[in-house]
KESE-124816 format. One record per residue (C-alpha): residue number from 1; x, y, z. Coordinates in pm, 1 decimal. Layout:
N
   nr        xx        yy        zz
  NUM         X         Y         Z
...
This chain:
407
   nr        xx        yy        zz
    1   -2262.3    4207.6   -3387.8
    2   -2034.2    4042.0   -3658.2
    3   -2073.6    3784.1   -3968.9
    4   -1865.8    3636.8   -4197.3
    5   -1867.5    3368.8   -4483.0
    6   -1616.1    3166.8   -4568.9
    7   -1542.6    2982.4   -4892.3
    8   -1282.1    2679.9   -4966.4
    9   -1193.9    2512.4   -5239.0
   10    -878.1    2242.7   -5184.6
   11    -649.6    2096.6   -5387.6
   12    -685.4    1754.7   -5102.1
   13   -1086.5    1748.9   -5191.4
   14   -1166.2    1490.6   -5390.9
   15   -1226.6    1533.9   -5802.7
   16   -1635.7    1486.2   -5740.7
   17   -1650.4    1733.5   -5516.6
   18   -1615.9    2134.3   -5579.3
   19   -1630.4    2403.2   -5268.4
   20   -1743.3    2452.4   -4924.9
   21   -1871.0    2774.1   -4770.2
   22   -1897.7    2832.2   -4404.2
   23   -2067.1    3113.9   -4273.5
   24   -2081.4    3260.8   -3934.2
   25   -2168.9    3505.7   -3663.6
   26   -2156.6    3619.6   -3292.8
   27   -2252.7    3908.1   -3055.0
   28   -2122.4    4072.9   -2737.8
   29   -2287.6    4254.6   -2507.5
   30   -2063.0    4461.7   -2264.7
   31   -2306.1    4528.7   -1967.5
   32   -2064.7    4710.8   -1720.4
   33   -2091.2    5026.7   -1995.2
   34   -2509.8    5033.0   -1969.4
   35   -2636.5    5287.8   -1714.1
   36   -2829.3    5061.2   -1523.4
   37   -2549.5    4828.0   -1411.9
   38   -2398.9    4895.2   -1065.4
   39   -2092.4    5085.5   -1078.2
   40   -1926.4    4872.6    -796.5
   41   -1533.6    4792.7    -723.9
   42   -1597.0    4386.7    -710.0
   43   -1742.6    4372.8   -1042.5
   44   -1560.3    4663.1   -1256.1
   45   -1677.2    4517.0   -1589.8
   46   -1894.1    4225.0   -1735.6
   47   -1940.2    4098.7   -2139.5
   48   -2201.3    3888.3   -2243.6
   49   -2064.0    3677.6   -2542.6
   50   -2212.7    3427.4   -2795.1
   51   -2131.6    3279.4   -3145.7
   52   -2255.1    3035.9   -3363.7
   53   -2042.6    2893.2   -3690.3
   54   -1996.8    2674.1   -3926.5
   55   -1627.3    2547.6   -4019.8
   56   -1423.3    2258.0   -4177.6
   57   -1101.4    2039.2   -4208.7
   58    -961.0    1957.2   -4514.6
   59    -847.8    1603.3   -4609.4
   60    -454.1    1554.8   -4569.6
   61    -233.4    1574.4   -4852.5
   62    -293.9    1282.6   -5102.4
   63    -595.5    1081.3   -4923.4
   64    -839.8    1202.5   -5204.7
   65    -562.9    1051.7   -5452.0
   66    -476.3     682.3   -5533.5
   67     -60.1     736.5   -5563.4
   68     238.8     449.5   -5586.6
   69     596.2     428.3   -5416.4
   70     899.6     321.3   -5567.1
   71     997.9      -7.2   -5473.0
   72    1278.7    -263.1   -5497.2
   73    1169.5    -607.6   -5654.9
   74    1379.4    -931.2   -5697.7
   75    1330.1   -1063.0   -6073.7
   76    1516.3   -1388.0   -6122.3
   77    1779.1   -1291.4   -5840.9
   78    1835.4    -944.2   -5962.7
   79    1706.4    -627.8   -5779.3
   80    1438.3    -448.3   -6039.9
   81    1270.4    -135.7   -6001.5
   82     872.4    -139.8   -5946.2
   83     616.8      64.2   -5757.6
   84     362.0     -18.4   -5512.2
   85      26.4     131.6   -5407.4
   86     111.8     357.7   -5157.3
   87    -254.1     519.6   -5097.7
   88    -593.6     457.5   -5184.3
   89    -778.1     752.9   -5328.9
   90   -1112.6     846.9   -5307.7
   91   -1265.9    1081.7   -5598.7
   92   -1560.7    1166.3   -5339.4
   93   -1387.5    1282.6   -5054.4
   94   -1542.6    1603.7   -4852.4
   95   -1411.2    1841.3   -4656.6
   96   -1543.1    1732.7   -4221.1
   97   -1829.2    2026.7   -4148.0
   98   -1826.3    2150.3   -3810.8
   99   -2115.2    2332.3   -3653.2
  100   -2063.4    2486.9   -3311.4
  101   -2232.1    2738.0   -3039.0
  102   -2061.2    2900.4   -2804.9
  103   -2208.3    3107.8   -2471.6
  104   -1985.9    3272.5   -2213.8
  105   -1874.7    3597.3   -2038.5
  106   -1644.3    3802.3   -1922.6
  107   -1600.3    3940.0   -1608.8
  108   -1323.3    4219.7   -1424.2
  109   -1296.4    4218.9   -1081.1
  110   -1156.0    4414.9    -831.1
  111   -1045.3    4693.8   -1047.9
  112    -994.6    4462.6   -1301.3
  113    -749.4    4289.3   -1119.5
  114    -892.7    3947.3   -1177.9
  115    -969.2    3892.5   -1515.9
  116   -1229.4    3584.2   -1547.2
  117   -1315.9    3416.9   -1873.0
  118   -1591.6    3137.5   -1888.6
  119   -1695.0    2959.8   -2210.6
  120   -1948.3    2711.5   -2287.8
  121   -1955.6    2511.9   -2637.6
  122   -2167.7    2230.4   -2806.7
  123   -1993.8    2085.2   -3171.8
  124   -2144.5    1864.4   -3369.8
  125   -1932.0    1714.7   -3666.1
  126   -2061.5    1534.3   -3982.5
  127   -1827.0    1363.8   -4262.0
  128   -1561.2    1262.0   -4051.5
  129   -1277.4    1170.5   -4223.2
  130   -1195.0     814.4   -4100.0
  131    -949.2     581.0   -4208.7
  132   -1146.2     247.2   -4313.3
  133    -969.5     -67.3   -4367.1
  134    -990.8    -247.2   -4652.1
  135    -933.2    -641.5   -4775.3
  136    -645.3    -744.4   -4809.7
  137    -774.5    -939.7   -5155.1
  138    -790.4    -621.8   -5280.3
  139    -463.3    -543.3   -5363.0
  140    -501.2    -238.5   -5171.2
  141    -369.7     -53.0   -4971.0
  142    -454.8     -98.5   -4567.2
  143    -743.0     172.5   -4559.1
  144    -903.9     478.6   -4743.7
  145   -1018.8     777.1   -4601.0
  146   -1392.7     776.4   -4640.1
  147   -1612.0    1078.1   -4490.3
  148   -1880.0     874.8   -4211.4
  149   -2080.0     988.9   -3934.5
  150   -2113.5    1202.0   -3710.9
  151   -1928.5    1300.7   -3396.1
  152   -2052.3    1594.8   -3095.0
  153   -1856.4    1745.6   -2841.1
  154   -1928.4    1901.4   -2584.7
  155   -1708.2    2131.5   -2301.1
  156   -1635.9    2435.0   -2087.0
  157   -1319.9    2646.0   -2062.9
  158   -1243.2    2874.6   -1794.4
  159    -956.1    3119.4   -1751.1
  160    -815.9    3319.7   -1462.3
  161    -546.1    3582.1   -1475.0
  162    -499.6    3784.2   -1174.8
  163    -258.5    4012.6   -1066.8
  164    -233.5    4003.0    -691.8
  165      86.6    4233.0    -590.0
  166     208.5    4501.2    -774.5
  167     480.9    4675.3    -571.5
  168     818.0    4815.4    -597.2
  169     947.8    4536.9    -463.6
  170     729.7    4221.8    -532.4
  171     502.3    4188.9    -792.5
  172     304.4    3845.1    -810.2
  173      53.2    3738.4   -1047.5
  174     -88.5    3438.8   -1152.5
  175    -271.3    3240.5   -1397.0
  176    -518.5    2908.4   -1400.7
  177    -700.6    2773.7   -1682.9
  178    -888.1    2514.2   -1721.2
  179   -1089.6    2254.9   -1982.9
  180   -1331.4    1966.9   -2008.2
  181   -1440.6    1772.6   -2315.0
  182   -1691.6    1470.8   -2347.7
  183   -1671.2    1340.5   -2703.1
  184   -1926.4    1095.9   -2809.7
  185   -1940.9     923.3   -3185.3
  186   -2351.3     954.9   -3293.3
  187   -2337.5     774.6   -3608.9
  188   -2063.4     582.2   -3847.6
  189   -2388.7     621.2   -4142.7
  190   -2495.4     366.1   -4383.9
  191   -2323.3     148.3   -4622.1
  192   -2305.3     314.6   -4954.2
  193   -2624.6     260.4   -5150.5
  194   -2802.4     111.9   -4899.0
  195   -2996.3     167.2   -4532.1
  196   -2758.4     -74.3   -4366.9
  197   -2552.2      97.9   -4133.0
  198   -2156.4      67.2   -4122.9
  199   -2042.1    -149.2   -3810.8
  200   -1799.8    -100.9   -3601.7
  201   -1438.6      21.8   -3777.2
  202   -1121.0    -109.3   -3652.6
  203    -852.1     139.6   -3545.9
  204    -603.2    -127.0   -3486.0
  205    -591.8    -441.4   -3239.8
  206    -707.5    -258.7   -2945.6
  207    -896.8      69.6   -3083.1
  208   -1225.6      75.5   -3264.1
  209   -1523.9     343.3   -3343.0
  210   -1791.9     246.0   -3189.9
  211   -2125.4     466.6   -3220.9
  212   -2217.8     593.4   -2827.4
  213   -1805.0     533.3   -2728.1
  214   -1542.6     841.0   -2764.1
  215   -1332.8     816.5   -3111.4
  216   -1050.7     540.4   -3156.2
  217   -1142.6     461.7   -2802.7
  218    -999.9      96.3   -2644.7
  219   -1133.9    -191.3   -2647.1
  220   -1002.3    -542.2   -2551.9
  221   -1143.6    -842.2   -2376.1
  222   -1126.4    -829.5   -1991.7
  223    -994.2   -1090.2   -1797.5
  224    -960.4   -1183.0   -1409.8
  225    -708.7   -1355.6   -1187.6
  226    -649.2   -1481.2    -893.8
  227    -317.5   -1672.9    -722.9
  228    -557.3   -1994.0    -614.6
  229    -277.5   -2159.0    -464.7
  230    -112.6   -1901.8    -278.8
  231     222.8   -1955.0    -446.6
  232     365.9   -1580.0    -537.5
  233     331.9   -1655.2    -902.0
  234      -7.9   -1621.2   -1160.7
  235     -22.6   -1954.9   -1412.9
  236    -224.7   -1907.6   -1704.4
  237    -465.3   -2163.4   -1544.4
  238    -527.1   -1863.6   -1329.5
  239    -647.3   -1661.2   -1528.5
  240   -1003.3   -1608.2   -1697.1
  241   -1044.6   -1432.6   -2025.2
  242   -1395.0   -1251.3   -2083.2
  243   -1578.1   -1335.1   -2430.9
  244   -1630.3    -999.7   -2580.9
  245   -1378.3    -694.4   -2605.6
  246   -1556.9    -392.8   -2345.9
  247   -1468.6     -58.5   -2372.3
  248   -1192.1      48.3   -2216.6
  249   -1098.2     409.9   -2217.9
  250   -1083.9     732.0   -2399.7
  251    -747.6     804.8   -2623.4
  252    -811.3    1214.9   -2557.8
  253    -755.8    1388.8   -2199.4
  254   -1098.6    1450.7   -2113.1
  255    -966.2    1683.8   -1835.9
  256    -697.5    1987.3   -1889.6
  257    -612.4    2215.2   -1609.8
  258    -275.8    2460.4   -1591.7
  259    -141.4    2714.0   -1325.3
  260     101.8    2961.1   -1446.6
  261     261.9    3184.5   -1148.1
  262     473.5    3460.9   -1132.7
  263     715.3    3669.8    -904.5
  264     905.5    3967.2    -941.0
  265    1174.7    4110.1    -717.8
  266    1275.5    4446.7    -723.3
  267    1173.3    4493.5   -1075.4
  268    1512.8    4292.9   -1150.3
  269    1461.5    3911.2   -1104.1
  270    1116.6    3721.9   -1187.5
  271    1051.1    3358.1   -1154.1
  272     781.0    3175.0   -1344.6
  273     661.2    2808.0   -1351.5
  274     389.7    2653.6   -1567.0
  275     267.8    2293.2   -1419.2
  276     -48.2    2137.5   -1632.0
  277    -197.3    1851.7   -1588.6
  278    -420.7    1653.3   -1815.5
  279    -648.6    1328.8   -1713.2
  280    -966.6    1107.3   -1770.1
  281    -755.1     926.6   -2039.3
  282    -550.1     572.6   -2154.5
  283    -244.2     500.5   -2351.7
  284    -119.3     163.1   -2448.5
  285     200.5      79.2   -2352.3
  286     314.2    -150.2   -2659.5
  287     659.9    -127.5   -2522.2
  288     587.9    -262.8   -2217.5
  289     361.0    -529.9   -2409.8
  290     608.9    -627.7   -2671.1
  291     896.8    -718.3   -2431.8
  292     635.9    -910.9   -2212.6
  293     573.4   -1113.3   -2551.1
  294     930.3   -1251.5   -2641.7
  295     914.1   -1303.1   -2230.0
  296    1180.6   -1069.1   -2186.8
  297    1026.5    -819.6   -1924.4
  298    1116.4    -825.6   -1546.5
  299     706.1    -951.3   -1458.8
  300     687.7   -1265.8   -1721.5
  301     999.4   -1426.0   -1457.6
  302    1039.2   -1272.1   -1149.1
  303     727.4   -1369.8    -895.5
  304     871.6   -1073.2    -654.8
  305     644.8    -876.8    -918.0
  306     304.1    -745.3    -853.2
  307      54.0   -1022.1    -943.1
  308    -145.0    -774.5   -1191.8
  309     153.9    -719.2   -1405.2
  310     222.0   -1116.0   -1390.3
  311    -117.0   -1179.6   -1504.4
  312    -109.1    -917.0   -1776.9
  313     206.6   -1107.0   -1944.1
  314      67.1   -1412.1   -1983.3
  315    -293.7   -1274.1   -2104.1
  316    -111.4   -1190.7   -2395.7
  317     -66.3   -1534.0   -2479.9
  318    -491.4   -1531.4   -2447.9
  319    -554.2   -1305.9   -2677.4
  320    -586.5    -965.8   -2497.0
  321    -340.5    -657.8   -2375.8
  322    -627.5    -491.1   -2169.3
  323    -335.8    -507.9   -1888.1
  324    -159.7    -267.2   -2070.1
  325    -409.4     -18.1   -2138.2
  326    -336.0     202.2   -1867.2
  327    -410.7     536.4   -1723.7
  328    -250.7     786.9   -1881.6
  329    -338.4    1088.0   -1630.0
  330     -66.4    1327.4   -1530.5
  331      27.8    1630.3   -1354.9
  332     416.6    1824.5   -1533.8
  333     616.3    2091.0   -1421.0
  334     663.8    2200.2   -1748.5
  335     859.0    2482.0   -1741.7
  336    1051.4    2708.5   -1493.7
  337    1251.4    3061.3   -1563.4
  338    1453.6    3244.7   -1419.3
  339    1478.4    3636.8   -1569.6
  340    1752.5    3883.2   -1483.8
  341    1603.4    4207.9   -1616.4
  342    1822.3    4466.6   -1686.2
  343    1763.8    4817.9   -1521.5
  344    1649.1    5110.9   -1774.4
  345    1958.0    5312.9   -1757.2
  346    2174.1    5061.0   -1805.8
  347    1986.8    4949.5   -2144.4
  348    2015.1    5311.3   -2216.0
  349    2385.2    5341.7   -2203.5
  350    2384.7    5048.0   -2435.4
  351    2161.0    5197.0   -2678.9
  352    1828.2    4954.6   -2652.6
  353    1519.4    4953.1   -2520.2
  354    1571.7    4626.9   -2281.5
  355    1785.0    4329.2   -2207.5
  356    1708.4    4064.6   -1997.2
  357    1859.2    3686.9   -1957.4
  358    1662.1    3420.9   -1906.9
  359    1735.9    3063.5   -1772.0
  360    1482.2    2802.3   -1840.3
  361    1394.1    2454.0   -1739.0
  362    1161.3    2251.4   -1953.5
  363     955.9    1901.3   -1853.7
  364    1157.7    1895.5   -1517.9
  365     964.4    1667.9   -1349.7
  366     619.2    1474.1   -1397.1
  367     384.5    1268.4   -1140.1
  368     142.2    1009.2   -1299.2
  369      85.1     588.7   -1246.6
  370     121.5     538.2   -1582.2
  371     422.6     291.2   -1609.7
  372     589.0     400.4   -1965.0
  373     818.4     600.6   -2038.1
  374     580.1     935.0   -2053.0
  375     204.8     940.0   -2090.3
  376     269.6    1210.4   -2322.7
  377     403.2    1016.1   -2633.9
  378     278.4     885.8   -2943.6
  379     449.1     632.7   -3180.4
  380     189.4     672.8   -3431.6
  381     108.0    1047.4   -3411.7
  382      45.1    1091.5   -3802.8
  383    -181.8     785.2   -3817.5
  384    -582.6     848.1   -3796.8
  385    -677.9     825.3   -3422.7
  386    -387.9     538.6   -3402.0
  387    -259.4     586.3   -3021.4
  388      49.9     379.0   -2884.4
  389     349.5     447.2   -2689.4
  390     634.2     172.3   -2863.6
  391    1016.4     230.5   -2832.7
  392     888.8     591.2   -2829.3
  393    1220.3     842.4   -2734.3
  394     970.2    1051.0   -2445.3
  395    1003.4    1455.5   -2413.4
  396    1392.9    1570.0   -2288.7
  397    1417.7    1751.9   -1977.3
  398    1623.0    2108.0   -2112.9
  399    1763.4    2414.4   -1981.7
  400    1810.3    2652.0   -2224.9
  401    1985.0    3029.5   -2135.2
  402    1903.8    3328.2   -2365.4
  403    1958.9    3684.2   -2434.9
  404    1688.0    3927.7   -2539.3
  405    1709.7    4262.5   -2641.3
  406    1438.2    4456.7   -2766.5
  407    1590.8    4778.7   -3013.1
């Protein structure tokens, strides 16, 4: 059995608002040691885990604070110094509160030569710090960070390690984990001071939270199409726009999965690879989008292109870029080494403990739809729940070659 509690007090709080303390606590039960359980080679050991806490995440630096940037200004022709709001502050701004469960085991097989681990979790968030916009006839700046709603997730991890040749010469072992996540928005709260509660909040152009819909999740108006007269080529007349913006995907991977394997020969040469893969997500492609705009991407001229991308082009010019909203699910190869491990005596003559060299291989190769340049990539990482691939540079392939050796 454990507890703990927890106390914070930030400098990124807000003035109004003083410290936070989270307490928690969690038991194990290791059944495999208890006389009655089976003392049997499949099942060499088994915990019984669960935990239940309370936690937090502090505002970012400066969003409880109202701050200015320097600025150039033209006075009468000549360049002056001035500032400009560069944040909006906000004196009440708390801490999110996180309160999540967690039930799971875990299990040794085979003389412990599987190792399984299986979790379960349920997190509920309140006072989620969201960016809201505000008017322009302000004076303002774009948004302030206000704490609203409410936000649960729910998931399961698993893990795998297991070890399934140990000779003198091969050894192979291998690992698999794996994740899911559904993550639903409950509330957004009322309107300060009164029972009205806050609508919908605009991300950007094509995200929004939306109570019931994931976080920053997309939404745009749908359209159809069709090539009525069989030419090759989609006219705008073609095309019919929907009246409201639907929902159009989640911004998070809402699937994880990764298989690590491993080979040794002759205690002298191992090979490892990790591949992952992450789906049941979209990215916009606002590269893709903003050459289609000026008309300078292949689809808005060549009728040799697919009809879909065709029609996506010109419903741009209708007021939606659900066509480039796309799946952003992907499988990566994204690593692969190759280890030359010294034998003992020779690190011995040298005076060490070990050397080994390793050449590795980084984001060689990845399979996905997506049409980018990566499905990984963010243009707007630091921005709140703001998701966009535009003129983004996408992850280098590397090889890198290094030297360890441990005194």
């Amino acid at each position: 059995l454990n507890a703990a509690f927890r106390n914070d007090k930030n400098s990124a709080f807000g003035q109004s608002f003083g410290s936070i303390t989270y307490p928690s606590y969690g038991a194990s039960w290791v059944v495999s040691d208890e006389s009655f359980f089976p003392k049997i080679n499949v099942l060499s050991s088994l915990r019984l885990r669960a935990a239940n806490g309370r936690s937090g995440r502090q505002p970012n630096f400066r969003d409880a604070i109202t701050f200015f940037n320097a600025s150039t200004v033209t006075v009468s022709g000549t360049d002056a110094p001035g500032i400009a709001i560069g944040g909006t502050g906000n004196i009440a701004l708390r801490p999110e509160r996180s309160a999540e469960t967690e039930l799971g085991f875990d299990m040794g097989l085979i003389g412990q030569h599987v190792n399984f681990e299986y979790t379960h979790y349920n997190k509920k968030t309140d006072d989620l710090l969201i960016a809201v916009p505000l008017a322009p006839s302000l004076g303002l700046s774009a948004s302030q960070f206000q704490n609203l709603g409410t936000v649960r997730n729910v998931g399961n991890e698993i893990s795998l390690q297991a070890n399934v040749i140990d000779t003198r010469q091969v050894a192979f072992d291998f690992g698999v984990s794996a994740s899911n996540n559904d993550n639903t928005l409950l509330s957004l709260g009322f309107l300060p001071g009164t029972t009205t509660k806050v609508p919908p909040i605009i991300v950007n152009t094509q995200q929004k939270q939306v109570v019931g819909s994931p976080l920053g999740s997309y939404w745009q108006r749908p359209y159809t199409f069709a090539d009525a007269n069989g030419d090759g080529i989609i006219a705008r007349s073609e095309i019919k726009l929907g009246d409201t913006a639907v929902y159009l995907g989640n911004i998070l991977p809402k699937r994880e999965y990764s298989v690590s394997p491993s080979m040794t020969f002759f205690k002298m040469l191992k090979v490892s690879a990790l591949v992952d893969h992450k789906g049941g997500f979209k990215l916009f492609d606002n590269t893709r989008r903003f050459h289609c705009s000026f008309g300078s991407c292949q689809e808005a001229f060549d009728k040799s292109m697919p009809l879909a991308d065709q029609a996506a082009s010109i419903a741009i010019a209708l007021g939606t870029d659900a066509g480039y909203i796309e799946s952003a699910a992907f499988t990566k190869l994204r690593e692969l080494s190759f280890t030359l491990l010294a034998p003992d005596r020779f690190a011995e003559r040298m005076g060490v403990q070990n050397i080994d060299f390793t050449i590795a291989g980084r984001n060689l190769k990845t399979w996905t739809d997506y049409k980018g340049f990566d499905p990984e990539v963010n243009a707007v990482a630091g921005a709140n729940f703001s998701t966009q691939e535009f003129l983004t540079i996408p992850p280098s392939r590397t090889w890198t070659a290094r030297i360890n050796v441990t005194f």
